[in-house]
C-alpha positions as CSV (number, residue, x, y, z in Angstrom):
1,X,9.4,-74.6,3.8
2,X,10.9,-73.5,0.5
3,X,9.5,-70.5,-1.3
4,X,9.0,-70.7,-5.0
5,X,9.8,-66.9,-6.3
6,X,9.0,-66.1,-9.7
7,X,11.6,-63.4,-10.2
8,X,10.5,-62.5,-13.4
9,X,7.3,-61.5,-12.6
10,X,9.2,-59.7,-9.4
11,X,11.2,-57.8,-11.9
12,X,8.6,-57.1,-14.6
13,X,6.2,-55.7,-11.9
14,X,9.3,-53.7,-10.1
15,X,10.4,-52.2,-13.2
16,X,6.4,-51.6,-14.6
17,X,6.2,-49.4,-11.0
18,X,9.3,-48.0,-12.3
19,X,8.3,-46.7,-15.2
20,X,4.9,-45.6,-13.8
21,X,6.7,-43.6,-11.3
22,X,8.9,-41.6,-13.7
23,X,5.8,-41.2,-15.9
24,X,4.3,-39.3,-13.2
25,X,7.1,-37.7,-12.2
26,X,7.6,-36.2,-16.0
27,X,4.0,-35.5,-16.1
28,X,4.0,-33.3,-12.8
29,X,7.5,-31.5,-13.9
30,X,5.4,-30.8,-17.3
31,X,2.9,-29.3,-15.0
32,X,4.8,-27.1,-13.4
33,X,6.9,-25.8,-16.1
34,X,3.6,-25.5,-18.2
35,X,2.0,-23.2,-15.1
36,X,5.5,-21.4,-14.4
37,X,5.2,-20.4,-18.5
38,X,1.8,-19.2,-17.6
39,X,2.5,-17.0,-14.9
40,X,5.4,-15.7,-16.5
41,X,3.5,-15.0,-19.4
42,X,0.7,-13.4,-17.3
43,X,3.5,-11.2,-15.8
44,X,4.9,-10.2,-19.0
45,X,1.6,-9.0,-20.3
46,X,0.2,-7.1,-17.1
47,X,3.5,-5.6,-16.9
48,X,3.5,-4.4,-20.9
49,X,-0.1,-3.3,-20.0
50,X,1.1,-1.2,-17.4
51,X,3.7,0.6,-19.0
52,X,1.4,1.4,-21.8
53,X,-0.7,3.0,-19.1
54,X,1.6,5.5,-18.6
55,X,1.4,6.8,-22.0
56,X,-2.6,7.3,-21.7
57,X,-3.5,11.5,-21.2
58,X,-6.5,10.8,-19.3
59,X,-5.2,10.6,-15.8
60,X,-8.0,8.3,-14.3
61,X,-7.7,6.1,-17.0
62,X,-4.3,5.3,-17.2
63,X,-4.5,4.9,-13.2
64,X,-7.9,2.6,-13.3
65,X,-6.1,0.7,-16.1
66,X,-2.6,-0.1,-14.4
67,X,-5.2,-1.1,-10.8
68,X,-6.9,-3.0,-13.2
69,X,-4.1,-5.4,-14.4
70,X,-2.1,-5.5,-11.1
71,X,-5.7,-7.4,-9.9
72,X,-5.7,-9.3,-13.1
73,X,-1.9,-10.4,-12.1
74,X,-3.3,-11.5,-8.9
75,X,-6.3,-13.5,-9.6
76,X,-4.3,-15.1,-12.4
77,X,-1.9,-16.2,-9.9
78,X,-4.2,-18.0,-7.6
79,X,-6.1,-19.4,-10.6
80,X,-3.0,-20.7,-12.2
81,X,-1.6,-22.2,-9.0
82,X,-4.9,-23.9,-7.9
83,X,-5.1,-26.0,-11.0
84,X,-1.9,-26.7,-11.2
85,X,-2.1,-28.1,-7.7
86,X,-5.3,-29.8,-8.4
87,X,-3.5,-31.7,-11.5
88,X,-0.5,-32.6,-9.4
89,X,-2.9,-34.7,-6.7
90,X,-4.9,-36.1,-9.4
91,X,-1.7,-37.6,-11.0
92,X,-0.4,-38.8,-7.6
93,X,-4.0,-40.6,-7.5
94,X,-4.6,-38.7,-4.2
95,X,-7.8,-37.6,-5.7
96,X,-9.7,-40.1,-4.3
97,X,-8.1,-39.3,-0.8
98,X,-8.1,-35.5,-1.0
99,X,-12.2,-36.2,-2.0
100,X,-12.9,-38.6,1.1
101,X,-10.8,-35.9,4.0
102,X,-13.0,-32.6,2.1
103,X,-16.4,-35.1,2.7
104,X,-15.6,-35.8,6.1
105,X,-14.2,-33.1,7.5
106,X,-16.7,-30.5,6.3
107,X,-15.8,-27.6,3.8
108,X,-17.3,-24.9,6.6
109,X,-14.9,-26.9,8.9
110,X,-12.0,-27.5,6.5
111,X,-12.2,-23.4,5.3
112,X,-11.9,-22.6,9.3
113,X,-9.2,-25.1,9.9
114,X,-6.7,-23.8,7.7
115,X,-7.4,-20.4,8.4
116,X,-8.9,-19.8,5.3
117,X,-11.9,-17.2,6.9
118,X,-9.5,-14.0,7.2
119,X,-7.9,-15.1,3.5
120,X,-11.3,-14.8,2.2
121,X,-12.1,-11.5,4.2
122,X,-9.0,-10.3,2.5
123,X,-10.2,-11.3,-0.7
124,X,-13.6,-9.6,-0.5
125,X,-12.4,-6.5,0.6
126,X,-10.0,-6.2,-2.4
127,X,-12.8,-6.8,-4.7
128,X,-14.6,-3.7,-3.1
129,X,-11.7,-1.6,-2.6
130,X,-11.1,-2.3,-7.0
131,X,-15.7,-2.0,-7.4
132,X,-15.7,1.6,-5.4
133,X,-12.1,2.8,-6.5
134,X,-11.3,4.2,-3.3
135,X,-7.5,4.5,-4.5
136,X,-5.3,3.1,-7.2
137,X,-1.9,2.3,-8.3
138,X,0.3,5.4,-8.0
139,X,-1.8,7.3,-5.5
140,X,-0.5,8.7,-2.4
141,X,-2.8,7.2,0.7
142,X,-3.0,6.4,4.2
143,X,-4.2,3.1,5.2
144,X,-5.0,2.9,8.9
145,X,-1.4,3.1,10.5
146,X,0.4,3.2,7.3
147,X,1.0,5.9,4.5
148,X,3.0,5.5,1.5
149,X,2.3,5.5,-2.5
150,X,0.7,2.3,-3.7
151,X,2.7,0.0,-6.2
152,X,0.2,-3.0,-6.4
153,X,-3.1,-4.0,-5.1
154,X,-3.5,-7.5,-5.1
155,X,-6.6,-10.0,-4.3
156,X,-5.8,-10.1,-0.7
157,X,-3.2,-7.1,0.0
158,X,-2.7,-3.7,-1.0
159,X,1.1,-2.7,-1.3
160,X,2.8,0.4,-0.7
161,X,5.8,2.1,-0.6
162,X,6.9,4.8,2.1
163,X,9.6,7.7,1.5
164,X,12.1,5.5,3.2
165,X,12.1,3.3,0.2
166,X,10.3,0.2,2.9
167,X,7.2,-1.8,1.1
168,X,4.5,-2.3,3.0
169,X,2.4,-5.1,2.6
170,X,-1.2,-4.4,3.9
171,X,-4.1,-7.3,4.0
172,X,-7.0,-6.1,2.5
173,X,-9.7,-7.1,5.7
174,X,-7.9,-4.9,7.7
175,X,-8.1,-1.6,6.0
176,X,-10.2,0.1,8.6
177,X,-10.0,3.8,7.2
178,X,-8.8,5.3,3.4
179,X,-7.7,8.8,3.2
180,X,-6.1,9.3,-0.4
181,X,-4.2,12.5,-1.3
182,X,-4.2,11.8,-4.9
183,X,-7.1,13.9,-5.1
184,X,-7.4,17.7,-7.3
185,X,-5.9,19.5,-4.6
186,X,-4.5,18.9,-0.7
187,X,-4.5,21.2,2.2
188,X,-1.6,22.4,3.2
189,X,-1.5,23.9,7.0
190,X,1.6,25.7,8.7
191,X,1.3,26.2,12.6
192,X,3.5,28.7,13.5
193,X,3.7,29.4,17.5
194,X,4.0,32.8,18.7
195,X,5.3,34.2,21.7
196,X,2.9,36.2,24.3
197,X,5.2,38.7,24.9
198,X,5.6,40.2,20.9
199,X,2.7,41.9,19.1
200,X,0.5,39.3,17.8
201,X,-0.4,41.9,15.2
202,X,2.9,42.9,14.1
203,X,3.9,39.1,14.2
204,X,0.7,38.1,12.2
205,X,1.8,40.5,9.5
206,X,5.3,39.1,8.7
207,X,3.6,35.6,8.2
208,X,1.4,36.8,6.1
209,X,3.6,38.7,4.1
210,X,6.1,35.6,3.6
211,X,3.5,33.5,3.2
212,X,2.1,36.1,0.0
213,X,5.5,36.1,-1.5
214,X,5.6,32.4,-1.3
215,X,2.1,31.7,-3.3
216,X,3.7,35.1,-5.8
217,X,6.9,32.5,-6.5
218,X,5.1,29.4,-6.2
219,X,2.1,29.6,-8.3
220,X,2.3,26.3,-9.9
221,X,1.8,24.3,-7.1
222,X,-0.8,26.5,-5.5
223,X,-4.2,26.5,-6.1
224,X,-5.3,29.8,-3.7
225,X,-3.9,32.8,-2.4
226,X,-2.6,31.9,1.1
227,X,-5.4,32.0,4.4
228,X,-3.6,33.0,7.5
229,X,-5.5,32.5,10.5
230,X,-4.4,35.4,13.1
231,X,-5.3,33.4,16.2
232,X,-5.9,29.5,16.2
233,X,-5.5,28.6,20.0
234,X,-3.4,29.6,22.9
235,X,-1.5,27.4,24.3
236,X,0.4,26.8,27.7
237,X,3.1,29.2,26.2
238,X,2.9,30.1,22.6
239,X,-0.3,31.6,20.8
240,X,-0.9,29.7,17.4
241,X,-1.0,31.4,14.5
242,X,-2.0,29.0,11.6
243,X,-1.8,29.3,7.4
244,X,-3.6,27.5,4.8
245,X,-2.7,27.0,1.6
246,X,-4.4,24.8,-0.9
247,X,-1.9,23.0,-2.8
248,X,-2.0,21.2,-6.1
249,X,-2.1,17.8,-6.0
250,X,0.5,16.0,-3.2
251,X,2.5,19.1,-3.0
252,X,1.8,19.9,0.2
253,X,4.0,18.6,2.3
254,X,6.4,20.2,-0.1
255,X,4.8,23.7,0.7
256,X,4.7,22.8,4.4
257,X,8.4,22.2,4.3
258,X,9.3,25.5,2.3
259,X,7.1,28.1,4.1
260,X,8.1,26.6,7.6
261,X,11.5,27.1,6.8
262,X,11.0,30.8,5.1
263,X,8.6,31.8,8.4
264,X,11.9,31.0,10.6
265,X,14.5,32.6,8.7
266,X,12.4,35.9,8.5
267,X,11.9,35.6,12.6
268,X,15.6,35.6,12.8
269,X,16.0,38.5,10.3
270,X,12.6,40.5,12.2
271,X,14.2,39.6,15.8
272,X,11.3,37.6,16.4
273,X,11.2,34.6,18.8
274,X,9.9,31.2,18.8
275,X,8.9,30.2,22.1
276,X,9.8,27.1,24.0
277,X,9.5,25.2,26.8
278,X,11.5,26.4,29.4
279,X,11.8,25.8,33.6
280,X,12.3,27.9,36.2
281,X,14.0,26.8,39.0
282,X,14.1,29.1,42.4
283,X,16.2,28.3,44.8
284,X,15.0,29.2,48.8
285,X,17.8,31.2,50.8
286,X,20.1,29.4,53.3
């Protein structure tokens, strides 16, 4: 049986689905090219935002302001990419498709499939971490497990950066517990043990003293004249004497550091000891 082929028709089909192809194919490079100028502009423009932030006197201002455009960055992001998505299927006529699998399945199902519950729990909590300011870019926090200075807050994580120079990434639905330093002033507490066996008293009065002739040299960073607690607990073998200071904003680990080091360099110079733990072995006679 001999097959009449019209290879014209072959070839003018063939090369039709040629050209249809690379249309799409320019059209969906023009897509992404036209999204990647977006989000590179949106990046430019949050960033300049930002910097100008800096430059703002009012303190809360310039911090709700750079929260406010690193959120901005964020939604933009996901908005941008979505549609750009979206216009990619439509042109590769999967719209039809991509319609018919959303019907079928279920959206509840669909959302739960591809694990999009927690994503939207993460995206929630942002919105009321931004609503009741609990902290912004630039303060000093601890989230749960994790402490650092935040850099970014984003729709569905917060981002921080530690004194070791790591970033940690935290999603949003798992911020349990906020404590934010970046408040007027921090508390900054020294334990000093003690030993039994020296005067308490006596021992009570040299940390004071250093501690008065810190807040005398330090007064910038410190809010209060120093509160030194003569007796805080007694322990298996120290007694606990304890000092408060109330320290300008996120200086007081600074303080912490400084007195703690002073407070042993005077023992030294006074004779007086810092108790540790020791063991005492006694050996039975032969």
């Amino acid at each position: 049986m001999k097959l009449n082929i019209d290879w014209d028709k072959v070839l003018n089909e063939l090369n039709d689905s040629i050209v249809t192809l690379l249309k799409d194919i320019l059209v969906i490079i023009l897509i992404w090219l036209f999204a990647r100028f977006l989000l590179n502009r949106l990046t430019a423009m949050t960033t300049k935002m930002m910097e100008k932030a800096k430059d703002i006197d009012d303190k809360n201002k310039s911090k709700d302001l750079a929260t406010s455009m690193t959120l901005v960055r964020s939604v933009g992001r996901y908005i941008i990419t979505f549609v750009a998505i979206i216009l990619v299927v439509n042109q590769l006529g999967f719209q039809n498709l991509f319609s018919n699998v959303i019907t079928a399945a279920g959206i509840g199902a669909l959302v739960i499939s591809l694990g999009a519950q927690s994503i939207i729990q993460d995206m929630l909590a942002g919105l009321f971490i931004m609503f009741e300011r609990q902290y912004g870019v630039g303060d000093y926090v601890k989230l749960g497990d994790f402490e650092g200075t935040v850099t970014s807050i984003a729709m569905r994580c917060t981002y921080l950066t530690n004194f070791r120079g790591e970033k940690i990434i935290v999603p949003n639905g798992q911020i349990k517990s906020v404590i934010n330093y970046s408040n007027e002033f921090n508390m900054a507490i020294i334990q000093v043990p003690t030993a039994y066996e020296d005067n308490t008293r006596a021992v009570y009065e040299v940390i004071r003293d250093e501690a008065q002739k810190y807040y005398e040299e330090n007064k910038e960073i410190c809010y209060d004249v120093p509160n030194v607690v003569a007796i805080t607990s007694y322990d298996s073998s120290s007694v606990q004497i304890s000092v408060y200071i109330k320290a300008k904003e996120r200086n007081h680990y600074k303080i912490q550091n400084e007195l703690r080091f002073r407070i042993k360099e005077r023992f030294d110079n006074e004779g007086i000891s810092i108790p540790y733990d020791q063991i005492v072995v006694h050996q039975g006679e032969k």
